[in-house]
PDB file with one MODEL, atoms N, CA, C and O in Angstrom:
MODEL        1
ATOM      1  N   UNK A   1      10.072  37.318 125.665  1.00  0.00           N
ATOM      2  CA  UNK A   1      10.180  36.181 124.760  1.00  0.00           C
ATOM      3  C   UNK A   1       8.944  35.311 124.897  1.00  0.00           C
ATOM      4  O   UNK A   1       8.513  35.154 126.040  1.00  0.00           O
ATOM      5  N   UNK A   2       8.271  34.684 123.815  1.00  0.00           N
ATOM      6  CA  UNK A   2       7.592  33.663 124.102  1.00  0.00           C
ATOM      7  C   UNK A   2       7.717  32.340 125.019  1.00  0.00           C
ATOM      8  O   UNK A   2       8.720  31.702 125.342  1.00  0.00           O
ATOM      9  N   UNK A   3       6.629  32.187 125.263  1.00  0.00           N
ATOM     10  CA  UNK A   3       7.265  30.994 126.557  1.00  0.00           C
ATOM     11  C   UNK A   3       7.213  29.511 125.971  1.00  0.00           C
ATOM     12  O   UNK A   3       7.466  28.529 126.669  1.00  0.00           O
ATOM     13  N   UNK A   4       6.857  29.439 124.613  1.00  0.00           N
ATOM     14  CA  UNK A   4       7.224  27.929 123.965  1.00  0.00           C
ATOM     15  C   UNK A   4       8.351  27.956 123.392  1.00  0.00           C
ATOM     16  O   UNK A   4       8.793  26.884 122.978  1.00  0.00           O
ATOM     17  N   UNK A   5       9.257  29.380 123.176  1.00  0.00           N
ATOM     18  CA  UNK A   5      10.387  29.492 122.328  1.00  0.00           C
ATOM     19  C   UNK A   5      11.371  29.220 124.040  1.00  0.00           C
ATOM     20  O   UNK A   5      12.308  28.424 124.107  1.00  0.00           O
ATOM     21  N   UNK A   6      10.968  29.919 125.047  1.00  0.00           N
ATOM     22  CA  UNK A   6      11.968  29.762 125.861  1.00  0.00           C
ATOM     23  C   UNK A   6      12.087  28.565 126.391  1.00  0.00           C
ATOM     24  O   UNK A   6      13.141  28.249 126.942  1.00  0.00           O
ATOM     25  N   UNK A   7      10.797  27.519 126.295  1.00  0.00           N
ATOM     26  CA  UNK A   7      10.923  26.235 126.815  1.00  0.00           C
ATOM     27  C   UNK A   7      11.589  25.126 125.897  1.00  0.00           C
ATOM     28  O   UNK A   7      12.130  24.062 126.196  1.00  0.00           O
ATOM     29  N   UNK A   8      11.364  25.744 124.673  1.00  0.00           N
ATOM     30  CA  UNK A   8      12.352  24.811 123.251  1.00  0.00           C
ATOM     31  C   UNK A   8      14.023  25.023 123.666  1.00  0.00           C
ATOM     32  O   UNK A   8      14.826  24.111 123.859  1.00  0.00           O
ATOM     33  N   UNK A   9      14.326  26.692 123.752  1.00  0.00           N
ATOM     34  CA  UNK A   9      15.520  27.004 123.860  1.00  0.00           C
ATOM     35  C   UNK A   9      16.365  26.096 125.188  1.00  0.00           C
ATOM     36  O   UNK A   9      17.424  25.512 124.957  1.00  0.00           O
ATOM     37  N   UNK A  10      15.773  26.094 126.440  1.00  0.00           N
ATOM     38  CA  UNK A  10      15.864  25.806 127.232  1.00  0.00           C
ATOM     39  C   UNK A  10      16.362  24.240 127.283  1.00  0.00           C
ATOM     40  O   UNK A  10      17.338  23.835 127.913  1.00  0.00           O
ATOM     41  N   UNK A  11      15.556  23.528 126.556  1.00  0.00           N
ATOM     42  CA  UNK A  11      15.358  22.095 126.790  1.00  0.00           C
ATOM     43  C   UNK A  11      16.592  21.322 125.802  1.00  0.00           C
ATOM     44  O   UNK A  11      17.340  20.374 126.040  1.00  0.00           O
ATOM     45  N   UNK A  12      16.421  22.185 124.619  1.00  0.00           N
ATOM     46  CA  UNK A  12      17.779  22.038 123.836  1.00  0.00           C
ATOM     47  C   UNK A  12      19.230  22.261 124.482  1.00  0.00           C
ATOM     48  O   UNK A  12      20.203  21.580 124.160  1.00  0.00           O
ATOM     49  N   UNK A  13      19.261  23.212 125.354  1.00  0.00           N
ATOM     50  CA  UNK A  13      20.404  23.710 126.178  1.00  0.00           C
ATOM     51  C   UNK A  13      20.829  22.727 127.280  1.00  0.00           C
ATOM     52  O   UNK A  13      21.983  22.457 127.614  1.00  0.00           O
ATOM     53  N   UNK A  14      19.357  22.107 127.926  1.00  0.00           N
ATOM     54  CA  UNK A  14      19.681  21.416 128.595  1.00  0.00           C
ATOM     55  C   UNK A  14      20.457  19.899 128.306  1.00  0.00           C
ATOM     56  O   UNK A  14      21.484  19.286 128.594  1.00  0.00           O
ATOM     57  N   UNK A  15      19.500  19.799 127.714  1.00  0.00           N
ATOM     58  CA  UNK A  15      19.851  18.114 126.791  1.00  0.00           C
ATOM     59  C   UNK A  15      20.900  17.962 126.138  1.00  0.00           C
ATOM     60  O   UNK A  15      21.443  16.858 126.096  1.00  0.00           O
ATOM     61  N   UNK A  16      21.567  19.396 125.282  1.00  0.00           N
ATOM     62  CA  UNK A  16      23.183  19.327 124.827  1.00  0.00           C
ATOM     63  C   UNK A  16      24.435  18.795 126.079  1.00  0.00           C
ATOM     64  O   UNK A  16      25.376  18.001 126.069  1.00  0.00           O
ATOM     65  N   UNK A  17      23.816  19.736 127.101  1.00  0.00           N
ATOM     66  CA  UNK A  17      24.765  19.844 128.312  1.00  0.00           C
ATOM     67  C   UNK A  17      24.883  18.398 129.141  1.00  0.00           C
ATOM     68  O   UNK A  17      25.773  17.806 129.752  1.00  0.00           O
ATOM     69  N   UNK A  18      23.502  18.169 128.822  1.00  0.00           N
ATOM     70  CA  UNK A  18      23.848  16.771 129.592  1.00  0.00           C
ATOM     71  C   UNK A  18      24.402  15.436 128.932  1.00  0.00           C
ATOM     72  O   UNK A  18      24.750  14.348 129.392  1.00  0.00           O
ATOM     73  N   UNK A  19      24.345  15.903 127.841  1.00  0.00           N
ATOM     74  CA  UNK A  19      24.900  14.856 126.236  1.00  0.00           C
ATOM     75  C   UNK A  19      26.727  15.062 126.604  1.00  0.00           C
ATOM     76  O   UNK A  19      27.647  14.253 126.718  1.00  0.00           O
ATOM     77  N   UNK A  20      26.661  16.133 126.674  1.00  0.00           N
ATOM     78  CA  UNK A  20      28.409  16.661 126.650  1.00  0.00           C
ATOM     79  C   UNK A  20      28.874  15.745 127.406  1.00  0.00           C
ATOM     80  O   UNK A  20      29.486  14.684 127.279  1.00  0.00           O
ATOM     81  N   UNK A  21      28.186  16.782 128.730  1.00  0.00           N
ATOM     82  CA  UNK A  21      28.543  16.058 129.927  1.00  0.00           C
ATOM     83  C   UNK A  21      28.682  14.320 130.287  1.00  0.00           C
ATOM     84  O   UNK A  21      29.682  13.915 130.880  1.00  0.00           O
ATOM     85  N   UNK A  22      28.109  13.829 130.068  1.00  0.00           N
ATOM     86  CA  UNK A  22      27.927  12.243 130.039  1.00  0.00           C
ATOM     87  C   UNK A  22      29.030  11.579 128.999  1.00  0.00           C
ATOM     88  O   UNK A  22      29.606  10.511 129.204  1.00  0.00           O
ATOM     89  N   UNK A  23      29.159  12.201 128.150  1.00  0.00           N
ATOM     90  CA  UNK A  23      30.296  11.771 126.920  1.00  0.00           C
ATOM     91  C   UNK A  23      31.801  12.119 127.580  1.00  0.00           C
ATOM     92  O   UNK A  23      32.762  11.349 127.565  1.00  0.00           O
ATOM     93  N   UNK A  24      31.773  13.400 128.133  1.00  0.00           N
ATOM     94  CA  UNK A  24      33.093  13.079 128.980  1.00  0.00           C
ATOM     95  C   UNK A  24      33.450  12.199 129.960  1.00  0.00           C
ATOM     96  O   UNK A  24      34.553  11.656 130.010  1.00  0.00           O
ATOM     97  N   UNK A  25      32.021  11.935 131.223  1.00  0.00           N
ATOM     98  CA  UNK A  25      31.970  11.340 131.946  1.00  0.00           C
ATOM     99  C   UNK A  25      32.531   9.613 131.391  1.00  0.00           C
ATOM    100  O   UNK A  25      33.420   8.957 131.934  1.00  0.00           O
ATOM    101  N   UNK A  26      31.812   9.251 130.340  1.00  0.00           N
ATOM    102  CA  UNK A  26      32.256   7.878 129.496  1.00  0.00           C
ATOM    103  C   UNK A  26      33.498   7.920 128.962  1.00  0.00           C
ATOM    104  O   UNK A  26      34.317   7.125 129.423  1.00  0.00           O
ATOM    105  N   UNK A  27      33.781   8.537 128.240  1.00  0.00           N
ATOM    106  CA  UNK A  27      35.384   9.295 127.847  1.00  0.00           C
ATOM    107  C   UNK A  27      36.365   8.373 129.358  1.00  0.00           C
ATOM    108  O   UNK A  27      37.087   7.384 129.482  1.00  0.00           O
ATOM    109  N   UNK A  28      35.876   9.304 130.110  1.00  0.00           N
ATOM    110  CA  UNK A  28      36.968   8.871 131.365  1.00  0.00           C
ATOM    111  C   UNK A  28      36.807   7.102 131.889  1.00  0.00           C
ATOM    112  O   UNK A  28      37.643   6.290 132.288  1.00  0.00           O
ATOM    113  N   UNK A  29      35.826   7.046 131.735  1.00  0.00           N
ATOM    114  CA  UNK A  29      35.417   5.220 132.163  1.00  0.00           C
ATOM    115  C   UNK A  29      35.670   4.471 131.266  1.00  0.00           C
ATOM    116  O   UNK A  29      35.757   3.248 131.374  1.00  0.00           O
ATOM    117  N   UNK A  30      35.822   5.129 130.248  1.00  0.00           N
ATOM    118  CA  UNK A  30      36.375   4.027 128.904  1.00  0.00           C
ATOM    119  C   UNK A  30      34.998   3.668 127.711  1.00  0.00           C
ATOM    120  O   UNK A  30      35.094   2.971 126.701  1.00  0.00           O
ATOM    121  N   UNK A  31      34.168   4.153 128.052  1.00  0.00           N
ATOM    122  CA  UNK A  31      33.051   4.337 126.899  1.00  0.00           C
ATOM    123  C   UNK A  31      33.328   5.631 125.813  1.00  0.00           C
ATOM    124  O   UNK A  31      33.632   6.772 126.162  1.00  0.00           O
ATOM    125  N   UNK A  32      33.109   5.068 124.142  1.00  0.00           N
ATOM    126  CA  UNK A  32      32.787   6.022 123.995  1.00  0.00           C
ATOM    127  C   UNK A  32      31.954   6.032 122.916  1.00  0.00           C
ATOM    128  O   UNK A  32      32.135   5.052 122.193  1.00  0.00           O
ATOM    129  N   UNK A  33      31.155   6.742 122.565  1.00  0.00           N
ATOM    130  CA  UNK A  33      29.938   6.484 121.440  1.00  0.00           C
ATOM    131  C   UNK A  33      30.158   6.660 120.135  1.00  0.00           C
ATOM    132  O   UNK A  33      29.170   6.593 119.404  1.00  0.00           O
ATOM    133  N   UNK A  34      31.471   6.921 119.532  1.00  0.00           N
ATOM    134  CA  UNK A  34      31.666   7.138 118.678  1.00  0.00           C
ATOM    135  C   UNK A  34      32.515   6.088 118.070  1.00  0.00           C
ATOM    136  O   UNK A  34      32.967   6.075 116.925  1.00  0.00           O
ATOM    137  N   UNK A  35      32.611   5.519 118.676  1.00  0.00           N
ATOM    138  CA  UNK A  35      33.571   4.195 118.537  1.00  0.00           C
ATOM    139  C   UNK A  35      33.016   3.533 117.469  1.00  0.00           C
ATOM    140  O   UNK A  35      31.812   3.642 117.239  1.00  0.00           O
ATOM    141  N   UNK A  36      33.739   2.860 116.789  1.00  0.00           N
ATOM    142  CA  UNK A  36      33.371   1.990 115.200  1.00  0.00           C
ATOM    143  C   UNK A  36      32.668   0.638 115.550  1.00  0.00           C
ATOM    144  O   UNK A  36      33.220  -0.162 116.306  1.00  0.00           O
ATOM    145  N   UNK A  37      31.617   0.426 115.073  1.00  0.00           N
ATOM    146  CA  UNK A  37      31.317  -0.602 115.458  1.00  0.00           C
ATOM    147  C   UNK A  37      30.091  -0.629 116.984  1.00  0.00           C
ATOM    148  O   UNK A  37      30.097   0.210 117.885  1.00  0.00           O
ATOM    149  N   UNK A  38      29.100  -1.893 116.872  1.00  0.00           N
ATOM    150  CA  UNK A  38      28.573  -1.662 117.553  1.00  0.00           C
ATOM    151  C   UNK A  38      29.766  -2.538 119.030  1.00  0.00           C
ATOM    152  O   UNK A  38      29.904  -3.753 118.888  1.00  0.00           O
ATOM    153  N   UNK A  39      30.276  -2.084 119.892  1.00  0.00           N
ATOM    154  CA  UNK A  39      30.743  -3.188 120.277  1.00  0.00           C
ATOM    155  C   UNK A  39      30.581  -2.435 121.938  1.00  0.00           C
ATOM    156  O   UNK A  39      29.972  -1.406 122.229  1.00  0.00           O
ATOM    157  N   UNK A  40      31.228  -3.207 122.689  1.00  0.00           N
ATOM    158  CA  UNK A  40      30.583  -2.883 124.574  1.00  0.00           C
ATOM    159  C   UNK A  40      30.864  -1.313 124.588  1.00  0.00           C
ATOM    160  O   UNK A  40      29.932  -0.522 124.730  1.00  0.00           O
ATOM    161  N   UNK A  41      32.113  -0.915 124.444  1.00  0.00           N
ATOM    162  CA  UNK A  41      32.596   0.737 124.539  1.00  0.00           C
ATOM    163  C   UNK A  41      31.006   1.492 123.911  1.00  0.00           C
ATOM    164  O   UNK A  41      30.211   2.108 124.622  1.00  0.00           O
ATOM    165  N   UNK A  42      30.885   1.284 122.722  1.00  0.00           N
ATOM    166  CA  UNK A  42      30.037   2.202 122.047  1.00  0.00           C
ATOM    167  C   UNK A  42      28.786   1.352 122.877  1.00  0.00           C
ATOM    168  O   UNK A  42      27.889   1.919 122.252  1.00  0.00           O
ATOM    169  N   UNK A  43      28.477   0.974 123.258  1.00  0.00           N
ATOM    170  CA  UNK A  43      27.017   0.538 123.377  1.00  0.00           C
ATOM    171  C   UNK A  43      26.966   1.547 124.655  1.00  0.00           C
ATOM    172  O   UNK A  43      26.208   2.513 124.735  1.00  0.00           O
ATOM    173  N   UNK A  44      27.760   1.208 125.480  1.00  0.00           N
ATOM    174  CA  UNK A  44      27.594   1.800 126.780  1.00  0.00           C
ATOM    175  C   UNK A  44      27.711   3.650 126.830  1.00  0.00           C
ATOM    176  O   UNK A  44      27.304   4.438 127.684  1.00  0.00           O
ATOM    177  N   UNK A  45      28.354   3.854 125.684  1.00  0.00           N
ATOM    178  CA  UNK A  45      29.283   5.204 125.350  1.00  0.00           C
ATOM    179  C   UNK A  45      27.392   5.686 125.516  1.00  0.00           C
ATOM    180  O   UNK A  45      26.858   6.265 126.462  1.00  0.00           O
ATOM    181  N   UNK A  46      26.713   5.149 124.137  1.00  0.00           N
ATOM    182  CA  UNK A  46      25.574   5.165 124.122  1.00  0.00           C
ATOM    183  C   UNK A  46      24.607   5.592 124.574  1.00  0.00           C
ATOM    184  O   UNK A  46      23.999   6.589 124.185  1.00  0.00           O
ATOM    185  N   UNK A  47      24.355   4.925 125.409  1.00  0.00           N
ATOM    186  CA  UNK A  47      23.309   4.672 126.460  1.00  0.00           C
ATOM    187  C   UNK A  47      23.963   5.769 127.720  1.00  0.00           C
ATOM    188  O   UNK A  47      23.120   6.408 128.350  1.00  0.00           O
ATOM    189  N   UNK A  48      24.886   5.899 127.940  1.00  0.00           N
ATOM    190  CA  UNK A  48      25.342   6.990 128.864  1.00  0.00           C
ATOM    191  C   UNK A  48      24.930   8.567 128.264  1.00  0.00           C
ATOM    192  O   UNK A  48      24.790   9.594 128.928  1.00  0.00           O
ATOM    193  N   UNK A  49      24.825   8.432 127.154  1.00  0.00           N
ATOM    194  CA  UNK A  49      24.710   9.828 126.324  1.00  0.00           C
ATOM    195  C   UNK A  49      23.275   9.997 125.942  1.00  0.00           C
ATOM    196  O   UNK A  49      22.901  10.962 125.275  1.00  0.00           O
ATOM    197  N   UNK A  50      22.313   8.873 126.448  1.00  0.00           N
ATOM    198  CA  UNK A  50      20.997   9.114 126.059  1.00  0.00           C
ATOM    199  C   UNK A  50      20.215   9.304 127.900  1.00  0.00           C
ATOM    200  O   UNK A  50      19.141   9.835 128.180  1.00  0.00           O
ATOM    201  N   UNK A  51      21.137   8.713 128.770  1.00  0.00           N
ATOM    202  CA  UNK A  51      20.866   9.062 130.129  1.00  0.00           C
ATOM    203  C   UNK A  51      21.298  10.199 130.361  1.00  0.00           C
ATOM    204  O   UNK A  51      20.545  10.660 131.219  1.00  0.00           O
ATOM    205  N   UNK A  52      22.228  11.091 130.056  1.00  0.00           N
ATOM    206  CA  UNK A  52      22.541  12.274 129.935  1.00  0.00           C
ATOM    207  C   UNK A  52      21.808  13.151 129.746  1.00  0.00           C
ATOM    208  O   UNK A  52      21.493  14.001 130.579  1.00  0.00           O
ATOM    209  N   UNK A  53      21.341  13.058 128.361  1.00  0.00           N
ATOM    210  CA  UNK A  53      20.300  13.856 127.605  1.00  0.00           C
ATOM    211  C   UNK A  53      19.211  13.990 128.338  1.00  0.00           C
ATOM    212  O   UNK A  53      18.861  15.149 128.559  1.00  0.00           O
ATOM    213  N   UNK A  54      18.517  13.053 128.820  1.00  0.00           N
ATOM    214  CA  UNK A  54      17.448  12.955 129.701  1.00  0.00           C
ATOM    215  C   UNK A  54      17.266  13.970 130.682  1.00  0.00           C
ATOM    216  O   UNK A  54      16.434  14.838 130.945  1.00  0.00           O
ATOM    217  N   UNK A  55      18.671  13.420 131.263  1.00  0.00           N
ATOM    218  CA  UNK A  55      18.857  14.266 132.547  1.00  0.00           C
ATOM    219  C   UNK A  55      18.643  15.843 132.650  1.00  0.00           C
ATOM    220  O   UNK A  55      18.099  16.558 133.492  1.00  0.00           O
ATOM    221  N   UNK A  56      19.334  16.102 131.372  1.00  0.00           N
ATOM    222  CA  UNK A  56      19.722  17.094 131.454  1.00  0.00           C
ATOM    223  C   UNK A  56      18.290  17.981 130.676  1.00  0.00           C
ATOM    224  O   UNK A  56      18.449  19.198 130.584  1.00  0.00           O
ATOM    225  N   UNK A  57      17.508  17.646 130.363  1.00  0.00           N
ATOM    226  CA  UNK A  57      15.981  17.930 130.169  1.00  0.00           C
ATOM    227  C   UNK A  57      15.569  17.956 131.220  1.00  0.00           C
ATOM    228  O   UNK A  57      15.138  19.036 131.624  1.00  0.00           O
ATOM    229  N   UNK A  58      15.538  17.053 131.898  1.00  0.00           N
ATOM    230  CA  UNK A  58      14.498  17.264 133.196  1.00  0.00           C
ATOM    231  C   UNK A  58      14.816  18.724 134.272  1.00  0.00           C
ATOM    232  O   UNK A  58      14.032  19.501 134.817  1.00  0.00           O
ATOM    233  N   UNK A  59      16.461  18.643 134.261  1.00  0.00           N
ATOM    234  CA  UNK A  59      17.132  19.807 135.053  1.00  0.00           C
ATOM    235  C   UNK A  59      16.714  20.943 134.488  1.00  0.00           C
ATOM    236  O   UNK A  59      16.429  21.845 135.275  1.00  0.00           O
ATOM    237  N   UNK A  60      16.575  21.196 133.115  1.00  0.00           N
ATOM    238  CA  UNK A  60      16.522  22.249 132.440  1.00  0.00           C
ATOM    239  C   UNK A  60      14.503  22.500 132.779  1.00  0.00           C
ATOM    240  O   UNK A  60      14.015  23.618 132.938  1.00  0.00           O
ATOM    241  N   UNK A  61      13.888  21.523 132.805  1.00  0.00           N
ATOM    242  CA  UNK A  61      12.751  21.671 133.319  1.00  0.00           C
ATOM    243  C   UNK A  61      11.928  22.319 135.050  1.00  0.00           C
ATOM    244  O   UNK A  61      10.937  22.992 135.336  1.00  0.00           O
ATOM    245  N   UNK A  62      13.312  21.461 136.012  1.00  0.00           N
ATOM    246  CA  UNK A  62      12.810  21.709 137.006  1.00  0.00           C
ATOM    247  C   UNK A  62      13.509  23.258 137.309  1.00  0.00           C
ATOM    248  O   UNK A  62      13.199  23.855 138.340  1.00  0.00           O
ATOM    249  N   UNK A  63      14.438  23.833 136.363  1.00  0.00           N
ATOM    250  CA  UNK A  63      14.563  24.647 136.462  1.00  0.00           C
ATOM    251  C   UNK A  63      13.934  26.078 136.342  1.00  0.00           C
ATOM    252  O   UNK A  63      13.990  27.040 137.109  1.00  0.00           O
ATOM    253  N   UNK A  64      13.248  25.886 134.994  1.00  0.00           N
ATOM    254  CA  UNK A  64      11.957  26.785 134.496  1.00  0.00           C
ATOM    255  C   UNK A  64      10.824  26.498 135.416  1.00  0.00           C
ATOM    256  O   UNK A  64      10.046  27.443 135.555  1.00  0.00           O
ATOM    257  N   UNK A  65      10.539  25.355 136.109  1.00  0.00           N
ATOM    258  CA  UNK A  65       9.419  25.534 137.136  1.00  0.00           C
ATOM    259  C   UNK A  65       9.907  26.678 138.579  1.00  0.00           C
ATOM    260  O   UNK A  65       9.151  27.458 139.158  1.00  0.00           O
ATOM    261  N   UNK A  66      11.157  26.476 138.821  1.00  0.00           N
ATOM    262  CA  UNK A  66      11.549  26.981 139.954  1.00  0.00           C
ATOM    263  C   UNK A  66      11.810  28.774 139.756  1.00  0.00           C
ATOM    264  O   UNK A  66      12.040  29.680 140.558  1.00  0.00           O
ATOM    265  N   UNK A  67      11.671  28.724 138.558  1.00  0.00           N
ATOM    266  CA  UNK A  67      12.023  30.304 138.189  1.00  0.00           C
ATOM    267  C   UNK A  67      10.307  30.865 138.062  1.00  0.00           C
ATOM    268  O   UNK A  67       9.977  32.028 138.296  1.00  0.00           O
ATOM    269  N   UNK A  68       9.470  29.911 137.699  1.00  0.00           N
ATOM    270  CA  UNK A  68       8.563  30.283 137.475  1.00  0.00           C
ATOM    271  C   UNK A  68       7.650  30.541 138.595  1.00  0.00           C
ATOM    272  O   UNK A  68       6.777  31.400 138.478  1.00  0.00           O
ATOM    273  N   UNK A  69       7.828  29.666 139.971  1.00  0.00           N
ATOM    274  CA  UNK A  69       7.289  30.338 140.468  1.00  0.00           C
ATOM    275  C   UNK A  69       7.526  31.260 141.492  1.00  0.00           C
ATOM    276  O   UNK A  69       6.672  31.379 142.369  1.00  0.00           O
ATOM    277  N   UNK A  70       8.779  32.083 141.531  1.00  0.00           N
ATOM    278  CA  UNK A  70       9.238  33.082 141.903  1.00  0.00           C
ATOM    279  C   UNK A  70       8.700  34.288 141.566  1.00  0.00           C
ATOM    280  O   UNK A  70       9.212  35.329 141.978  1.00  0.00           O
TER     281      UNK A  70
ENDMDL
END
């Protein structure tokens, strides 16, 4: 495979997972981003789901480094 298609694929995979993930995590704390309105739930729902995303890029990154240099 190309290695800009596997680093797109990758980073997308990651960043879903950590979107999910974080939305359940808020789900359970009482955030949630889908909520009507801008109001504390959704703000925080939010911002938990964009720290997520992050996260879950970087993992998906330090992951392709760690494979890579094997």
């Amino acid at each position: 495979m190309k290695p800009l298609l596997i680093e797109g694929l990758t980073d997308a995979a990651g960043f879903a997972a950590g979107v999910l993930l974080a939305w359940l995590i808020g789900r359970l704390l009482g955030f949630d981003p889908l909520a009507e309105g801008y109001g504390g739930s959704a703000l925080g729902g939010i911002v938990l789901a964009g720290l997520g995303g992050g996260a879950g890029i970087q993992l998906a990154r330090r992951w392709r480094a760690a494979r890579k240099v094997k």
